[in-house]
C-alpha positions in Angstrom: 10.0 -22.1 9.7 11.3 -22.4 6.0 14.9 -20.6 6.3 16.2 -21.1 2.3 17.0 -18.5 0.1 15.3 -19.4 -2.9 16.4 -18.2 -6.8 13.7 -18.3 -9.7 15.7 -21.0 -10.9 15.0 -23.2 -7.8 11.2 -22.7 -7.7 10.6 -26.1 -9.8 11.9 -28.3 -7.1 9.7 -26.2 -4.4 6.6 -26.8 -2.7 3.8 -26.5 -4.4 2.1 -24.4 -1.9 4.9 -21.5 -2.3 5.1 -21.3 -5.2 1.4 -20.6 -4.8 1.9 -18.2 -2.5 4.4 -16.2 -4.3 2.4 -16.2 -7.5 -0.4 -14.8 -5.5 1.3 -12.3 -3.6 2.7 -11.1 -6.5 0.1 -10.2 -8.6 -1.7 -8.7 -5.2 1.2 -6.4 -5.2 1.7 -5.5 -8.5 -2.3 -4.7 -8.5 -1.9 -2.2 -5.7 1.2 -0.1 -7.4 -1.0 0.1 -10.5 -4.2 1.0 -8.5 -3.4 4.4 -6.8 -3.2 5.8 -10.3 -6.3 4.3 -11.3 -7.6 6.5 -8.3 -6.8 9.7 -8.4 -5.0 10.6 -11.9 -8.0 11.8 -13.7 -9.4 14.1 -11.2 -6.6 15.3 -9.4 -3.8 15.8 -12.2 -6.4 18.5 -14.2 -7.8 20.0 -11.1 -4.5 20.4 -8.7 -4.4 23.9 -6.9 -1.0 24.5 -7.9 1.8 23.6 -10.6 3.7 21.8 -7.9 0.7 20.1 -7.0 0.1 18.5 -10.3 3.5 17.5 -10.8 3.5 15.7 -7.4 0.5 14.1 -8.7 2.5 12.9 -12.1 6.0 12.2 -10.4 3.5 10.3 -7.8 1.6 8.1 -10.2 5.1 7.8 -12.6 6.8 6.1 -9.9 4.0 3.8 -8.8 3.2 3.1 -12.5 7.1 1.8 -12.3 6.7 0.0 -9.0 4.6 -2.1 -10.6 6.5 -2.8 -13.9 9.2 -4.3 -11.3 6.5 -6.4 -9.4 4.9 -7.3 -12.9 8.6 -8.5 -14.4 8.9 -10.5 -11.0 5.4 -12.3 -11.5 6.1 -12.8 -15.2 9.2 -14.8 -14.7 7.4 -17.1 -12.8 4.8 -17.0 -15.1 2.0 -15.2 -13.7 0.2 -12.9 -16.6 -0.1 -9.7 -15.0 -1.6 -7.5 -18.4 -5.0 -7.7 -17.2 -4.2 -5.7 -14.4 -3.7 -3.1 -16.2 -7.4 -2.8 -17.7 -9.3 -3.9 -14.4 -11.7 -2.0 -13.4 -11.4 -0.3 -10.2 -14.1 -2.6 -8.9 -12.3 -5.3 -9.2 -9.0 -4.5 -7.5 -8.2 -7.1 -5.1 -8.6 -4.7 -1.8 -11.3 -2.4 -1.6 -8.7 1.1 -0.4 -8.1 0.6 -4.4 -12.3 0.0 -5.5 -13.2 3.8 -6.3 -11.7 7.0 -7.1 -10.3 10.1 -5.6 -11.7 13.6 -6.5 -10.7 15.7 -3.4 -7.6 17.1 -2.8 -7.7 16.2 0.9 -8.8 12.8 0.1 -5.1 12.5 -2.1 -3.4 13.9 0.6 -4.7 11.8 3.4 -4.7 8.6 1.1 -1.0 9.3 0.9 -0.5 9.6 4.6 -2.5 6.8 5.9 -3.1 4.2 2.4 0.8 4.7 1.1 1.8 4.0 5.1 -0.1 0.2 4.4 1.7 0.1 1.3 5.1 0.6 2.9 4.7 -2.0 5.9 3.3 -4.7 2.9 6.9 -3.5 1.0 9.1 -4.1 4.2 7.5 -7.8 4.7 9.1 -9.0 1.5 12.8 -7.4 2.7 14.9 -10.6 3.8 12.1 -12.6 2.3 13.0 -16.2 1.5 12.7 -15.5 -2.8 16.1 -13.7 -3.1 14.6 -11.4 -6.6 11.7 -10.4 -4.4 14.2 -9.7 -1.3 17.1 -7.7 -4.0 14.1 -5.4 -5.1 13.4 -4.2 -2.0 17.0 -4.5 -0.2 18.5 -1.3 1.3 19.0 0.8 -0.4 15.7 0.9 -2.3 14.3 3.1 -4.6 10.9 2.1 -4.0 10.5 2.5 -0.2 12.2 5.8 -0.7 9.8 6.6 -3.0 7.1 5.5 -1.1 8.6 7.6 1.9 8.2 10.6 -0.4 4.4 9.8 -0.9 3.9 9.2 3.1 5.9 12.4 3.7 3.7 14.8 1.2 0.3 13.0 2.3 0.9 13.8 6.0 2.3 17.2 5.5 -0.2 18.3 3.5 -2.8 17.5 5.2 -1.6 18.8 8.4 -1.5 22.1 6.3 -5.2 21.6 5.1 -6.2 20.8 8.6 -4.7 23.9 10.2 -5.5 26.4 7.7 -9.7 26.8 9.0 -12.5 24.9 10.6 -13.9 24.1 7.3 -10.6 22.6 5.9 -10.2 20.9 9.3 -13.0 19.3 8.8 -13.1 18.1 5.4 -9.6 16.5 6.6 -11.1 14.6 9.4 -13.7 13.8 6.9 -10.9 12.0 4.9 -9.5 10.9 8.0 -12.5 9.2 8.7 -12.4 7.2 5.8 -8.9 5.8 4.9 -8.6 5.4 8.6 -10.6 2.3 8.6 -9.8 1.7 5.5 -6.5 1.3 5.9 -6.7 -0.8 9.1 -8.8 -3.5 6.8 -5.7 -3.4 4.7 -4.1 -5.7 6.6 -6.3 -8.5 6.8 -7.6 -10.7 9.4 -6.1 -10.3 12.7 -6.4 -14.5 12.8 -5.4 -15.6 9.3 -4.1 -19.1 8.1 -3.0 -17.6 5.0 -1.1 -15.1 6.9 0.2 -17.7 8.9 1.7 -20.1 6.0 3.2 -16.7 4.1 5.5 -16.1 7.7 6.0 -20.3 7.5 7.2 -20.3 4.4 9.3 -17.1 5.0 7.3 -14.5 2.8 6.4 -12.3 5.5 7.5 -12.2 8.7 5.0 -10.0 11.0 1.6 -11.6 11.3 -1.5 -9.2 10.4 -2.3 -8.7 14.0 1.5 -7.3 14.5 2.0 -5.5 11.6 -1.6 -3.7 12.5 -0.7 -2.9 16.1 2.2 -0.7 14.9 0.7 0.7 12.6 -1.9 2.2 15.0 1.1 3.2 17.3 2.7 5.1 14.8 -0.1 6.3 13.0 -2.6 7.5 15.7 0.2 10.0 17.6 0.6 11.8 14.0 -3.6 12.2 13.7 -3.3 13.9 16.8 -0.4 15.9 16.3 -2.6 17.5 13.5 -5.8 18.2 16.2 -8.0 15.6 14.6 -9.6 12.8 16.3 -8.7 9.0 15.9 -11.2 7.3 14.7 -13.1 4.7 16.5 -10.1 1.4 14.9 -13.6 -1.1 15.2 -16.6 1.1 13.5 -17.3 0.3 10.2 -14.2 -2.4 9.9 -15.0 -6.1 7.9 -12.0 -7.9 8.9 -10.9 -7.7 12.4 
């Protein structure tokens, strides 16, 4: 296990292979914090129920917009060209939770409850990560994992509002539910993964996909519950087990 603590200055005299790893994850990263926004910000800002509700939509895709300027600045100085991100076409987005667009108010909520959850186990794999700017960025305290908290926190509680409000709300939410759910499982990749397995070598990440996935279910499926939904079946429909 590579136990360094590696500065942008010392990536010339690296292996090859991480420094090919950190580009990658990188740009992986910063095209995530950009792709929420490309989800939801044209259909959700104009039609949210409420005032408060469109400026949780703004403040929400503000500070994601500014997660990625940090990744961006991090995968610039090593020389990875991140601009094209920014003009990608949903499509294209390297995973598919990020490959269409959001036009429901319970499909925001619940993509903030179970999507943003992903999004905050990928974050806390890079703190104490062997590439000290990448570690710094996301040290305690951080303003983007408490800012990811926030979109966790609103997600789930508002749609255990939308659940408990009728039968017809409830079941638009399980609807929703039904999706991101195994969505959001796929997010972490391959339970047997070699490039999982070199990114924990090499001290990137530390939980392999199969871990990080495990806990996920056990914090995630206890909270579906709580609201009187169902957990969906964690196989049907999956493509990366």
């Amino acid at each position: 296990m590579f136990t360094d603590t590696v500065e942008e200055a010392d990536l010339p005299r690296q292996d090859p292979e991480y420094v090919e790893l950190l580009r990658r994850v990188l740009a992986i990263q910063a095209d995530c914090e950009i792709g929420g926004p490309h989800l939801y910000v044209e259909a959700m800002l104009p039609s949210a129920p409420s005032r408060i509700d469109q400026l949780v939509v703004a403040r929400t895709a503000t500070e994601e917009i500014d997660h990625f300027r940090k990744f961006a600045r991090l995968a610039g100085d090593i020389g990875v060209d991140t601009a094209y991100i920014l003009q990608r076409a949903n499509q294209d987005r390297y995973l598919e939770a990020f490959r269409g667009t959001i036009t429901t108010w319970e499909d925001f909520a619940v993509f903030g409850f179970l999507i943003d959850r992903v999004g905050r186990y990928q974050l806390e794999e890079f703190a104490g990560c062997s590439y000290a700017p990448l570690c710094r960025l996301l040290e305690q305290p951080s303003r983007i994992l408490d800012e990811e908290g926030g979109h966790i926190d609103f997600g789930t509680s508002r749609a255990a509002d939308m659940a408990s409000h009728s039968p017809e709300g409830k079941a638009r939410v399980q609807q929703a539910v039904n999706f991101w759910y195994v969505t959001a499982l796929d997010m972490f990749g391959r339970s047997e993964s070699r490039r999982s397995d070199r990114y924990r070598a090499w001290g990137l990440k530390r939980r392999t996909n199969a871990e990080a996935r495990a806990q996920y279910l056990a914090e995630v499926n206890p909270l579906i519950e709580g609201m009187g939904l169902a957990v969906p079946d964690p196989l049907a429909g999956r493509k990366y087990l």
